[in-house]
Backbone bond lengths (Angstrom), bond angles and torsions (degrees), N, CA, C in turn:
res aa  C-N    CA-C-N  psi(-1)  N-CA   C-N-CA  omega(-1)  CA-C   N-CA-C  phi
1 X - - - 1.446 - - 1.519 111.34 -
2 X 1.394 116.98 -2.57 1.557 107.20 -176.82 1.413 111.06 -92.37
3 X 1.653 124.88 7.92 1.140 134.01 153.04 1.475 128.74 -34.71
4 X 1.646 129.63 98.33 0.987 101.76 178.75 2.087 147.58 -58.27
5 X 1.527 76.39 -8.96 1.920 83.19 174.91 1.238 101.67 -77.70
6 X 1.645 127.03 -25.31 1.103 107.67 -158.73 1.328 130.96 -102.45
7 X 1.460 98.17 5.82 1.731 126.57 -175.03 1.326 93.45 -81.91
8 X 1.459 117.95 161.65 1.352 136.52 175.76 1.508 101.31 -99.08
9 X 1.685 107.99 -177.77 1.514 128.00 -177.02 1.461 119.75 -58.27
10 X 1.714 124.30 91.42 1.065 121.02 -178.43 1.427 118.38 -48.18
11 X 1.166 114.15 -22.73 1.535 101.65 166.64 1.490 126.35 -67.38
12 X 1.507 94.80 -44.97 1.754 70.13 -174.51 1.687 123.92 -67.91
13 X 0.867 126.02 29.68 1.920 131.54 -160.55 1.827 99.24 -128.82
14 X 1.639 115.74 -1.32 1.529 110.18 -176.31 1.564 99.05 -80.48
15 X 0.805 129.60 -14.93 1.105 139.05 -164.93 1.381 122.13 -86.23
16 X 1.710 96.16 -26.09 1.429 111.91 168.76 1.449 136.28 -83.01
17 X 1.612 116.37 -25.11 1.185 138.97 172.45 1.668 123.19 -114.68
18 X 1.628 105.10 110.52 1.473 86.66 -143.48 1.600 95.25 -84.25
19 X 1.354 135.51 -39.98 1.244 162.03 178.29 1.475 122.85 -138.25
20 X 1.598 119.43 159.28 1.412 115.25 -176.87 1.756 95.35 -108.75
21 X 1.247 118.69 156.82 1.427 121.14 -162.60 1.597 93.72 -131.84
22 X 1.690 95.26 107.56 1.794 121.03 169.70 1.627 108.48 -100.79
23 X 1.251 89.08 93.72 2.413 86.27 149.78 0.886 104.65 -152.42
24 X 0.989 128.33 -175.90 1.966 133.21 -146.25 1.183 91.04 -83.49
25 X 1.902 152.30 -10.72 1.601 117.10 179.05 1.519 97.94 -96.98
26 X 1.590 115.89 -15.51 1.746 100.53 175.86 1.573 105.16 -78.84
27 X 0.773 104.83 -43.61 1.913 118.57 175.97 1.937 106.23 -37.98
28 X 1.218 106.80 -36.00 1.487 119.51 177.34 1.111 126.61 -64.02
29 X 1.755 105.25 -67.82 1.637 133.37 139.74 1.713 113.23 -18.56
30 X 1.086 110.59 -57.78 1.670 109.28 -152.88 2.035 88.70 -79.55
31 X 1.507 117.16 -27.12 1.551 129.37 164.97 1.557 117.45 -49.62
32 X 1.121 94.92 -55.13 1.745 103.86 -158.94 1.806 110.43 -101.31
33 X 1.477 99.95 -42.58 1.636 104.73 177.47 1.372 110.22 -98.30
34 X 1.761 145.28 -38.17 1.199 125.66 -167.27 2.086 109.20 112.98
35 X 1.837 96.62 7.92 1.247 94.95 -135.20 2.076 99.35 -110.62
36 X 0.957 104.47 116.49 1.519 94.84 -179.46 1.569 128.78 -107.31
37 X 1.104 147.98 159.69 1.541 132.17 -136.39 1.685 90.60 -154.78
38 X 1.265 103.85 109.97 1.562 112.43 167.56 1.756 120.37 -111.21
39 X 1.847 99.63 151.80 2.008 79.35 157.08 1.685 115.84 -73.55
40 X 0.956 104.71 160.07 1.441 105.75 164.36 1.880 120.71 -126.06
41 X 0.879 111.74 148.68 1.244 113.61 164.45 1.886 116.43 -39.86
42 X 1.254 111.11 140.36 1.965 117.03 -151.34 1.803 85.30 -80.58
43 X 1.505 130.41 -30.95 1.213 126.99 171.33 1.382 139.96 -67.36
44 X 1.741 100.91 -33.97 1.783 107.30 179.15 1.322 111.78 -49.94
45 X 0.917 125.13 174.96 1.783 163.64 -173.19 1.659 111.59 -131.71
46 X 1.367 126.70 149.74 0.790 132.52 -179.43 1.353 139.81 -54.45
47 X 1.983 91.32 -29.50 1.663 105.42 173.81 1.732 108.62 -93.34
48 X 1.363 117.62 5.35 1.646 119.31 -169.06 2.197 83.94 -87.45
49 X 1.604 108.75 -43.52 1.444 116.73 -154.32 1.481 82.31 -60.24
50 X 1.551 124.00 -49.43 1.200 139.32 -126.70 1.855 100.00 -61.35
51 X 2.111 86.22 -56.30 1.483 101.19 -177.88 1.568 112.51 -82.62
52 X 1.290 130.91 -4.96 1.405 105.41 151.51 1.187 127.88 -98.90
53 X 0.896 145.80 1.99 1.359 160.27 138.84 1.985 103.19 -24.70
54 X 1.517 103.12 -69.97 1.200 119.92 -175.71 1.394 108.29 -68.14
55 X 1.071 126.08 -43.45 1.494 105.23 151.96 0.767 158.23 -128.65
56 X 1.554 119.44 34.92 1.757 119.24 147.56 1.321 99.53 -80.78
57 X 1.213 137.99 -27.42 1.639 121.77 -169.52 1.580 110.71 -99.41
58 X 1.500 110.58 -24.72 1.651 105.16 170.70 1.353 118.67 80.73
59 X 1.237 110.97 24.87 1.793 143.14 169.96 2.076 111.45 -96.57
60 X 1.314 89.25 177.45 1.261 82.35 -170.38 1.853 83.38 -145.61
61 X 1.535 109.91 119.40 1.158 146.47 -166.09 1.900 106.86 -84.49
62 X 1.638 113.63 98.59 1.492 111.53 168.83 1.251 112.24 -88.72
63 X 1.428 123.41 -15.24 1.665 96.15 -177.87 2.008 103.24 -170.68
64 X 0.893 119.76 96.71 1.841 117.04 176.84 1.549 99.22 -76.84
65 X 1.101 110.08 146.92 1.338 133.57 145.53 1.688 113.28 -130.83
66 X 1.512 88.70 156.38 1.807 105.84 -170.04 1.786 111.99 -119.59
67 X 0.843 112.30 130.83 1.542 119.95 175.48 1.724 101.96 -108.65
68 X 1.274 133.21 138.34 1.021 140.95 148.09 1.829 121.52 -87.78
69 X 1.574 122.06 81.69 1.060 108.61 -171.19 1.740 124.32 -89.98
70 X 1.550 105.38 130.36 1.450 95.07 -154.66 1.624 128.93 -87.16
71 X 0.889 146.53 -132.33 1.763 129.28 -170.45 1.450 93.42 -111.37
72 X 1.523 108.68 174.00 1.020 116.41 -166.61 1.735 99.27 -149.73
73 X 1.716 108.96 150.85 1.362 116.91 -177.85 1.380 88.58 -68.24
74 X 1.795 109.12 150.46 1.430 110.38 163.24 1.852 88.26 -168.08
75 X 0.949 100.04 163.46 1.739 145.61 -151.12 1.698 108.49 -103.52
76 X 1.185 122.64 69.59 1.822 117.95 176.51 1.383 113.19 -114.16
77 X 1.305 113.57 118.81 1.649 133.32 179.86 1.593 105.20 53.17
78 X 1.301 107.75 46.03 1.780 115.96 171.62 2.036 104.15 86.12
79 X 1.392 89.53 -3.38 1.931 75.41 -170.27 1.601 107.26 -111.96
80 X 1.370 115.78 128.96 1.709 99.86 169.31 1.072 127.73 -60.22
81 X 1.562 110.78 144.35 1.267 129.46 173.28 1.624 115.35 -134.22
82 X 1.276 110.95 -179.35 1.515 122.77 159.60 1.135 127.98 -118.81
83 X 1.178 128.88 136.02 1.679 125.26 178.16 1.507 98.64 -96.06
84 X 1.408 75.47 152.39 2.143 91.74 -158.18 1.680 102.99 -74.12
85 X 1.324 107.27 158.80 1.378 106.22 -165.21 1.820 111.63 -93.72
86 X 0.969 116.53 151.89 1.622 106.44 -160.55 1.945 106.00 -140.05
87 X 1.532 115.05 142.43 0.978 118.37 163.73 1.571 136.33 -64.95
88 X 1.490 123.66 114.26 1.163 123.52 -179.99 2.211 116.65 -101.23
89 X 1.362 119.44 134.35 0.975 110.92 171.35 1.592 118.72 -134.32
90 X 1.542 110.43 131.84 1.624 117.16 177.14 1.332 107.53 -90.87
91 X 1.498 100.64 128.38 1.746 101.61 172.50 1.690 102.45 -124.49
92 X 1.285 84.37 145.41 1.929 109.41 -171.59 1.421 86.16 -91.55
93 X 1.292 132.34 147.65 1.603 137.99 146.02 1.119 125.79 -113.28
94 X 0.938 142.81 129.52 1.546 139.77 -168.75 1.332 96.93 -64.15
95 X 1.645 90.89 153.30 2.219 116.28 -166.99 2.096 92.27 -50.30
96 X 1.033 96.75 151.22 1.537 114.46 -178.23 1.407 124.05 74.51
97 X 1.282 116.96 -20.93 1.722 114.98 179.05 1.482 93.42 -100.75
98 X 1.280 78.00 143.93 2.299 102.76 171.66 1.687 107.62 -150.77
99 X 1.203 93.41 151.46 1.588 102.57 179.24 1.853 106.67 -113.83
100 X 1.138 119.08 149.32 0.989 147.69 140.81 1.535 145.10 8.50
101 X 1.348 104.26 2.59 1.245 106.94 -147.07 1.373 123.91 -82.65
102 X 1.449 139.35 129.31 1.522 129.96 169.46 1.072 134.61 -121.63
């Protein structure tokens, strides 16, 4: 699938990955496992992450997993609130492909 004829419309898949997520335990992960950790959109599925992944970056995808991480108490202009709860996903890449990340 890392064929470029054979990939589909990189556009429609921006929509799916909103940002890639760097701090020292994905930074570890992406060291030891191969493994990189994005937000995702709160709707995708595992096979939506799966196929954009594979082609905007042009890797070839062994295994996603999804975390749903949930809201949290937080503190704005003296009044409580919650910050909204957001989809997280880890992707494994098979040995030799890496993406990009900064």
């Amino acid at each position: 699938m890392a064929d470029p004829e054979k990939r589909g419309n990189p556009e429609q898949y921006y929509h799916v990955l909103r940002r890639p997520l760097v701090t020292e335990k994905t930074t570890s992960q992406l060291d030891r496992c191969n493994q990189y950790a994005f937000e995702v959109a709160s709707t995708t599925n595992k096979v939506e992450i799966r196929q954009a992944v594979e082609t905007l970056f042009g890797v070839q995808v062994e295994a996603v997993n999804v975390v749903k991480m949930p809201s949290k108490r937080r503190r704005m202009f003296g009044r409580p609130g919650l910050s909204k709860p957001w989809k997280k996903a880890i992707v494994t890449l098979r040995d030799g492909d890496s993406i990009e990340v900064s």
